[in-house]
N, C-alpha and C positions, 0 to 999 in steps of 0.2 A: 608590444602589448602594454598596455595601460592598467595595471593595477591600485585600484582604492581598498583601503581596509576600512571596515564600517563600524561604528562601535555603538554595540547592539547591545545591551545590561541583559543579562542572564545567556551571553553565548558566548563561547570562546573564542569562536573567530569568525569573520563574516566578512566576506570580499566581494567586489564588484569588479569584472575584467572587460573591456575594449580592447578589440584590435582591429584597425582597420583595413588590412589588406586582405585578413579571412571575412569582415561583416561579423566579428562574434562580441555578442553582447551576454554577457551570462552572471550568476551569482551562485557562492558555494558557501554554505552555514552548515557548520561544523556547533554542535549545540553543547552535547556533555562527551566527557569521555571517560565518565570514574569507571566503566568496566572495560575500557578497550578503544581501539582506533574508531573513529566513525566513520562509520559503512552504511551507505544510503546511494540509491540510485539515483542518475541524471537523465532530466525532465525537461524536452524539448516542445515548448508551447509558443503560441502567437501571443504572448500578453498584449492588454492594450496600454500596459504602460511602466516604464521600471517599477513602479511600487505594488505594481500588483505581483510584480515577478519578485520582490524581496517579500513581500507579506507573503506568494505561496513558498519559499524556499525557508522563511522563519518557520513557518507552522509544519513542514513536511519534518523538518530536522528534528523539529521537537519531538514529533511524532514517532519519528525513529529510536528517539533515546528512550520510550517507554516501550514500543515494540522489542528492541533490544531486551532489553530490562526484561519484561515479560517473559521472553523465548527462553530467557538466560544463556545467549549466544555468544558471550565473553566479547559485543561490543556496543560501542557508544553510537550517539544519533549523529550523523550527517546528511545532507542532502545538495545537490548542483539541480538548478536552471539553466538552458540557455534560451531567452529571448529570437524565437526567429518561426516560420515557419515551415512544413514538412517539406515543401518543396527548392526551398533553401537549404536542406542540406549537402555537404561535400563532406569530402575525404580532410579537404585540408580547416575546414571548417572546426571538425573536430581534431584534428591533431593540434588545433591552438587549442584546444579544448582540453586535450590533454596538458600542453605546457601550464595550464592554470591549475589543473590539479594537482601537477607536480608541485609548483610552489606552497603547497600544503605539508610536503614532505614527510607523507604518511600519516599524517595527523587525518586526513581525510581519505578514504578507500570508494571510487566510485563502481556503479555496475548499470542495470538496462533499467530502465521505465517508459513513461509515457512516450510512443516516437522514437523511442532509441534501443537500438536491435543492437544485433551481434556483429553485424557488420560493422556498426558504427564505434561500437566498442575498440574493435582491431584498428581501426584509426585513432582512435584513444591510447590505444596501447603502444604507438610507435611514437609520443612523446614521455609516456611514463610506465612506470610497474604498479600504478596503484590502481589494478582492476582487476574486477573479479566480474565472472559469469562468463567466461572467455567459449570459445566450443570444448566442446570434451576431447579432441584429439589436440587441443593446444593443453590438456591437463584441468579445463575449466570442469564448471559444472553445465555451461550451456545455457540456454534458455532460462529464466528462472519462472515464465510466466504460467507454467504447468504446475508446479510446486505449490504457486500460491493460489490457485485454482482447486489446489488437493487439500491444503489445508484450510482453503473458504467452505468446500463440501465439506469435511469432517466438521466444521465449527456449525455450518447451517443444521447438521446432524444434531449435534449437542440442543441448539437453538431450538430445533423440533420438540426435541424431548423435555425441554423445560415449560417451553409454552404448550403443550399441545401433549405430554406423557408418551410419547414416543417418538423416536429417534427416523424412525423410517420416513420417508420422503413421499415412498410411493401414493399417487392421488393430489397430491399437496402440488397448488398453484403458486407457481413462483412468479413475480411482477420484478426482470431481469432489466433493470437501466445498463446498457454498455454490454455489447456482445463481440468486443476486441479478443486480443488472444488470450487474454485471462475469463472474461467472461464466456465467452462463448467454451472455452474449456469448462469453467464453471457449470455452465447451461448441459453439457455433454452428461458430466456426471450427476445431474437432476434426470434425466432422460433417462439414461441406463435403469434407473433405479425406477421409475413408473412415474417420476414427477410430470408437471406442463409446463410449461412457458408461457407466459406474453412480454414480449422483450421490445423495445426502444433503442436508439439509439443516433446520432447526427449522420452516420455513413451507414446509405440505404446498401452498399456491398454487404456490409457485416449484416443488416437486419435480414436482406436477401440469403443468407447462407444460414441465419438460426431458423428462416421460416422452411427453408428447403429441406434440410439437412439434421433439426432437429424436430421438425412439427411445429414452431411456437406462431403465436397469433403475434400479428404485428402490431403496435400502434403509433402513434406520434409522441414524439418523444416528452411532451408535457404532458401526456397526458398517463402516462406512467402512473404518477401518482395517484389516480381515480382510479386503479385496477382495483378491483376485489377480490383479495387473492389471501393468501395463506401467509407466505414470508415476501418481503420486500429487498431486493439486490441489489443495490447501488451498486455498481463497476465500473463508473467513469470517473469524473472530476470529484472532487470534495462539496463540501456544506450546502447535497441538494437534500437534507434533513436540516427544517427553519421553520420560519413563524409562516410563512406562506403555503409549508409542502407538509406538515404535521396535521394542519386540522384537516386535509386533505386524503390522508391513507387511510387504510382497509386493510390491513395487515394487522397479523398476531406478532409477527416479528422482522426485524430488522438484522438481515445478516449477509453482509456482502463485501467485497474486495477493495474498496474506493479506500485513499487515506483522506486523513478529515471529516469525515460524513457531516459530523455537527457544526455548524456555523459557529453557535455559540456552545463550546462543550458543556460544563454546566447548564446552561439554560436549558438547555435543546434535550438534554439526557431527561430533568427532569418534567418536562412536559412529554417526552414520549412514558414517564413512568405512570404518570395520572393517567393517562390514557389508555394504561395497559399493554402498552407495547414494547416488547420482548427488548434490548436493542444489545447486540454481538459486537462490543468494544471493537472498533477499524484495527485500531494498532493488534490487538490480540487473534483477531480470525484471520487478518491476511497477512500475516507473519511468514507464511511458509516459504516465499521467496528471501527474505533473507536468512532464514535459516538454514536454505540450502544452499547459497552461495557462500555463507560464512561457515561452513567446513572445509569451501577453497584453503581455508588458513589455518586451518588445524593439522599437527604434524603427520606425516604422511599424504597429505594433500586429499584429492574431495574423494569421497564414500557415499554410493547413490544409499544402499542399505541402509547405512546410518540417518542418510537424511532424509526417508522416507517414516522412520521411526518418528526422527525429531518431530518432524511437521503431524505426524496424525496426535501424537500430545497435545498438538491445540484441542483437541475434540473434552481433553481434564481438564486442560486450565479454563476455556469457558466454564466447565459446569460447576468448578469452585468457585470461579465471578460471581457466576450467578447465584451459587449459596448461598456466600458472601453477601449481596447485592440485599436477597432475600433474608436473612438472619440480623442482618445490623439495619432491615429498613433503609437504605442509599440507593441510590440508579448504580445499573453495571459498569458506569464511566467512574465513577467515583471509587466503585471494589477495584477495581482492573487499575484505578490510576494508584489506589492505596499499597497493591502488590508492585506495581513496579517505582514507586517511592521507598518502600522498604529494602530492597535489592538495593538498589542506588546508594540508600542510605549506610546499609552492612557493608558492601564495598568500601565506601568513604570512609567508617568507621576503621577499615582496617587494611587502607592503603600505608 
């Protein structure tokens, strides 16, 4: 295996790995660590090109180090890539997978996201210890994609109630981009509650199972954005909020699972704010998947109890963004990025 170190200004470490006998091409950005190891899930996509795969593995890690910050989970931002796609995966694929995490030597802790299940972790796990979300009968916490589904619903909750004066959901059309296993969890607990769907998505399986299974109206997937709905969900890929898909929506608010939603953070926050659009910081509403894998690491190992507490507190720390956001005059990207800059900052202060 072929390892480059990348030297990226404002991240601690950043590696580019080759190996030829597995096919793995991958990248793991380690960004900050003044509260702790960095713990960020690994992201198996088809990029169409290495720099698209170090631009989303920059921007994921960062994302993490303020999500962290945020949750106050006693960790730092990281994030892995690997370059390839879903039908290219193997066992031994990721076990070189692992050997490249190892050589992070704990400075990097990885777990599940896009494409990368729990199977795939356990071949992760047989070249290193640095994973979490393992199954619960291995000690893990499991899945973490329910978690952050629970705490996308509590923060849409909060989201309601700011925009619209109450928290209840029921009646209220939701316009679901992405009905994977996070969304379509997501979409479940909109349903329970009296909400609708119209949901989108690239894999007609997944839009097949929220039309069946939850009621929701189909559409094509650009065309999402022209819904006229109530709150808008992002649950797939990042920066499908932009100068093309803003002047575009019908939504009172913006609250959903995807990391990165904004293309351009700043820009993009302040034009949904002229516009009046509500927008539910990524890093802070879909937090609950790491909050619930990072009590794998807390003494006595994982506590479902405890991490079902942690994760519905997202439902406060939105609605203080949002005071925040609304009392100083700033977009909620700006409140949210001020709280976990200050945590960052007290930490460093008094390492």
């Amino acid at each position: 295996m072929k390892i480059t170190l990348l030297d990226i200004p404002g991240y601690e470490r950043v590696a580019k790995a080759q190996d030829d006998a597995t096919g793995l091409l991958a990248f793991i950005a380690v960004h900050d660590r003044t509260l702790g190891p960095a713990l960020g899930g690994m992201r198996l996509w088809n990029y169409e090109s290495e720099d698209a795969a170090l631009t989303d593995v920059l921007r994921l890690s960062r994302g993490m180090t303020f999500k962290s910050s945020v949750a106050r989970t006693g960790l730092g931002g990281g994030k892995s890539v690997l370059v390839a796609s879903a039908d290219q995966k193997s066992p031994e694929l990721f076990e070189a997978m692992g050997r490249f995490v190892d050589t992070f030597e704990g400075k990097y802790i990885t777990a599940e996201d896009v494409n990368v299940g729990v199977a795939d972790l356990l071949s992760v796990r047989k070249s290193t210890k640095y994973v979490t979300g393992l199954p619960r009968e291995q000690g893990g916490s499991g899945n973490p994609s329910p978690s952050t589904a629970r705490g996308c619903y509590v923060g849409m909750k909060a989201a309601a109630l700011e925009a619209f004066g109450d928290a209840s959901l029921e009646g209220k059309l939701v316009a679901l981009q992405g009905v994977g296993s996070v969304g379509y969890t997501l979409g479940r607990h909109i349903v329970d509650e009296g909400g609708k769907l119209v949901v989108a998505d690239i894999s007609q399986e997944n839009v097949g199972r929220a039309v069946n299974e939850l009621g929701a109206t189909a559409v094509e997937p650009d065309a999402i954005y022209d819904v006229d709905c109530d709150i808008y969900a992002p649950c797939a890929l990042g920066a499908t909020v932009n100068d093309d898909t803003i002047p575009r929506l019908k939504c009172k608010a913006i609250a959903g699972a995807a990391n990165n939603q904004l293309l351009d953070e700043n820009v993009h926050a302040e034009a949904l704010r002229q516009r009046g659009i509500l927008y539910a910081p990524d890093y802070v509403i879909n937090a609950g998947g790491i909050i619930n894998v990072s009590l794998e690491l807390e003494e006595g190992g994982y506590n479902e109890a405890a991490a079902i507490v942690k994760i519905d507190n997202i439902h406060e720390a939105l609605l203080s963004v949002f005071e925040t956001a609304r009392v100083k005059g700033i977009t909620t990207h700006e409140a949210a990025q001020q709280v976990a800059e200050a945590n960052l900052a007290s930490a460093g202060a008094t390492a």
